[in-house]
N, C-alpha and C positions, 0 to 999 in steps of 0.2 A: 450376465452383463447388466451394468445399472440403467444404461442408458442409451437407447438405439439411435441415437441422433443429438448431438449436442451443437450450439451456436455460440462462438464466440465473436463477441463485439468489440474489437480492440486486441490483435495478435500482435502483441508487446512483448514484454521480458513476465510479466506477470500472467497477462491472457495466454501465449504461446506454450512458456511453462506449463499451466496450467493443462492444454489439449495435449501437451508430446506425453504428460503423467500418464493423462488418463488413458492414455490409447495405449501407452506401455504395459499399465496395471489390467488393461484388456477390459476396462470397466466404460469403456464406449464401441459402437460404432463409427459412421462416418461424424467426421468435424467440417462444420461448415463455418469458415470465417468473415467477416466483416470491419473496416475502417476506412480512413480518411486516405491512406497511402498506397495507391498501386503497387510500388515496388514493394515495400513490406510486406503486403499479402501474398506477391507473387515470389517473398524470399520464404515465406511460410510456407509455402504450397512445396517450393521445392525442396526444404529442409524437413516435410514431412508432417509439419506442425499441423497441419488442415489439409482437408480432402477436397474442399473447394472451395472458390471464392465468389462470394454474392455481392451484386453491386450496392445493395442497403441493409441496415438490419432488419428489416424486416422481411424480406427475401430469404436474410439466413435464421430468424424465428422461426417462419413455417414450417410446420412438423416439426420442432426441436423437443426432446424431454425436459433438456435442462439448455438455459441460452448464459453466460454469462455474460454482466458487461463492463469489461473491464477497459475505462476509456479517465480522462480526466475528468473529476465528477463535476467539473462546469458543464459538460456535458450531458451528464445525466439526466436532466428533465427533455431534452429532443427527444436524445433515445430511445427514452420510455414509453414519449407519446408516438414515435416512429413504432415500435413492436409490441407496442399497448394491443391492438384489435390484429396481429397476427397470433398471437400466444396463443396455442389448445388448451382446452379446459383443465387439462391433465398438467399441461406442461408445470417445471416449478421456473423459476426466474431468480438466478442471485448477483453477487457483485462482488470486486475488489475492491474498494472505493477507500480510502485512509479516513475519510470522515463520516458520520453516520447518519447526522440527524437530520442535515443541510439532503444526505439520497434518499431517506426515508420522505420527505417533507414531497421529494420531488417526485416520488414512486407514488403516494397517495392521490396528490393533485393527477398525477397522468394516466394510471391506472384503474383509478376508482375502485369496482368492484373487485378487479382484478388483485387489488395489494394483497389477498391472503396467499396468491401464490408467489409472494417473493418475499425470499429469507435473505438477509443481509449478512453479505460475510466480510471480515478483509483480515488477507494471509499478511503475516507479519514475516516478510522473506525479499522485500524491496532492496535493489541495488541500485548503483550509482548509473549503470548502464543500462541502455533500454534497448528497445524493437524487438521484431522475432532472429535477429541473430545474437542475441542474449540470453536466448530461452536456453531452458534446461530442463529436461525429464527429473532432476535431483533437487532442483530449485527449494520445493517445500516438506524436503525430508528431514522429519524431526521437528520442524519450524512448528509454532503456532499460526491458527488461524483463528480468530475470534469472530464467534457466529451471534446475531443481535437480533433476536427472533423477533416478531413484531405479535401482538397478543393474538390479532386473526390468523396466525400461522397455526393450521393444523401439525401434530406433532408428526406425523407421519413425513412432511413437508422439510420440519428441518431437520428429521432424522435423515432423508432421504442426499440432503445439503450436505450433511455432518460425512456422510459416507461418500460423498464424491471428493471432499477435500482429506478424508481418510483416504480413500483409495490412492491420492500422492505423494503418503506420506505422512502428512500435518498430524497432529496433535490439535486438538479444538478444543473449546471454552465458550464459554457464553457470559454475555453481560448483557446490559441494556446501550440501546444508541448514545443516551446520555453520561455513561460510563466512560462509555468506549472515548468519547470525545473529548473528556476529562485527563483522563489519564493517556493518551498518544499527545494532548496539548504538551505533556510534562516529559514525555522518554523518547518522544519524534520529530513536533512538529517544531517546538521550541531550539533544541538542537540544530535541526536543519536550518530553520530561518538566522542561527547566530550566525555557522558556517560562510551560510551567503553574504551574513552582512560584513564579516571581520575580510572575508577575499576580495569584497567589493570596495572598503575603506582601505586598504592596501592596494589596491590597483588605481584607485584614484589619488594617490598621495603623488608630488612632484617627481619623487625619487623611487618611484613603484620600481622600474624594470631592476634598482639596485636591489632594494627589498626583494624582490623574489629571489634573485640569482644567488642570496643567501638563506632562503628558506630551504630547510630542510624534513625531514623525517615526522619532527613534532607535526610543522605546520601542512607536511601534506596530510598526515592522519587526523586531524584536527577537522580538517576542509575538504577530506576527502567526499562527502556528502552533497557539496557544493558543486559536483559533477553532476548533480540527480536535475530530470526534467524539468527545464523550467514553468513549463504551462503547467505543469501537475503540481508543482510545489504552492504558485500562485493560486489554482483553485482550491490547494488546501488550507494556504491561511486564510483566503476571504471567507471562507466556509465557515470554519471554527477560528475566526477572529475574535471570540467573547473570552475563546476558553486558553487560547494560544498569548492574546493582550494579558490575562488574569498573569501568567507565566511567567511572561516579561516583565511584569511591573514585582513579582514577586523578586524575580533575578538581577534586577537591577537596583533593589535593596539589596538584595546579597552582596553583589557587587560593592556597592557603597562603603558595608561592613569594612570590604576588604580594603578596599582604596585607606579607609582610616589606618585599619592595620599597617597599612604601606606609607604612611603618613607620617605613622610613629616607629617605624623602622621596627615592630614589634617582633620580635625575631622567633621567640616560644610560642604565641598567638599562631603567626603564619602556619609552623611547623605543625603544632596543635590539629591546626585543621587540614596539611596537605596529610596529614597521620590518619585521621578519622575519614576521608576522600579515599587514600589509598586503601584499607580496609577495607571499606564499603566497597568499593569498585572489585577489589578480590575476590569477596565473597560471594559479588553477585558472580564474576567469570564462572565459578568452582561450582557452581549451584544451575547457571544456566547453559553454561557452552563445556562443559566436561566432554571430553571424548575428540570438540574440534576445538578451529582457531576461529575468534569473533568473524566476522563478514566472511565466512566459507557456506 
């Protein structure tokens, strides 16, 4: 067993997932949960997700091996400084967190001494639906999780990280917080933020409720995303606002391109590029979701 006591800070569709793995893979004992929602922890407790529930996180730190916290990462610097001075020396400390630099920044200030025990992860396995009645024991089977070691991580520390999000499955990698930041601005955060903006420029138009009533299949797959947390999505662009802005200004050149093509009714141009789109998009399916369907 890797871990005789784990703490989770946030039993959501990501934190939940995360205890119903480990407890399936038999690579915990007792799970002690923690959040902001009575009924959610008390739908965790009874769906088995957690063995108990503590009124703070720091309640559910003590004694923990490993604590996760998986909360919106506006959050993150409370919580930190909440189960900063319960952690054991031993314990390790990691995270879900979509952004890195903006938790790393806030683990250091709150932690101090402490930051060599927390290894930064985040599972690349988010859906549109959340709480612990969206949890899944399956959730990060096969998925990636990208683990963003910080240099005072002893190796033992985030091998020990590496084998808890092994034990549910995942596939791991490592890059740096700055990486990481980089590139989810370009394949996440950017996508997401257009979702919300095209549902929310359609819902405000005069003739919204006609606009929907003919939207179909495209525009729900399109916006499907657009159902994801709104506090979570929010402290992800303030966070990585340098690197998500960079994105946008890139894509709205792009865009531009295309308006001209559309300008000049360019008819070879468009196809040109819906040709080189559809390729790429193929390739990546064949290469990354082989075996399933995307969003399973």
């Amino acid at each position: 067993m890797l871990f005789q006591r784990v703490a989770v800070i946030g039993v959501g569709l990501i934190g939940g997932s995360f205890a119903l793995a480990l407890k399936q893979a038999k690579a915990c004992g007792h799970v002690a949960g923690a959040g902001r929602s009575p009924a959610n922890l008390k739908l965790a407790l009874e769906r088995g997700l957690i063995d108990s529930i503590e009124g703070d996180p720091a309640r559910a730190a003590e004694g923990a091996d490993l604590v996760l916290v998986s909360a919106p990462v506006g959050q993150f610097g409370k919580i930190f400084e909440k189960i900063g001075g319960a952690l054991k020396p031993d314990a390790l400390l990691t995270d879900a967190g979509s952004t890195k630099r903006d938790v790393v920044d806030a683990a250091r200030k709150a932690l101090k001494k402490k930051t060599a025990q927390f290894v930064p992860a985040h599972p690349i396995a988010g859906a549109e639906k959340s709480g612990a009645a969206a949890a899944s024991a399956e959730l990060f089977r096969g998925r990636k999780v990208v683990i963003t070691p910080l240099p005072e991580n002893p190796e033992a520390a985030i091998e020990k990280v590496n084998q808890a999000w092994s034990s549910c499955g995942a596939r791991t990698s490592r890059m740096t917080p700055e990486e990481h930041d980089e590139i989810f601005a370009t394949v996440s955060h950017l996508p997401h933020l257009l979702a919300y903006v095209l549902v929310h420029d359609v819902a405000g138009r005069k003739n919204a409720n006609e606009l929907f009533s003919f939207a179909a299949g495209g525009f729900r797959d399109f916006t499907r995303i657009a159902s994801s947390h709104p506090e979570m999505w929010r402290d992800i662009c303030v966070a990585n606002a340098d690197r998500i802005g960079a994105e946008l200004a890139s894509y709205t050149k792009k865009l531009a391109s295309v308006k001209r093509l559309l300008a000049r009714r360019d008819a070879r141009a468009l196809e040109k590029l819906f040709d080189e789109a559809r390729d790429a998009r193929e390739s990546w399916l064949q290469k990354t979701w082989a075996g399933r369907k995307p969003g399973s």
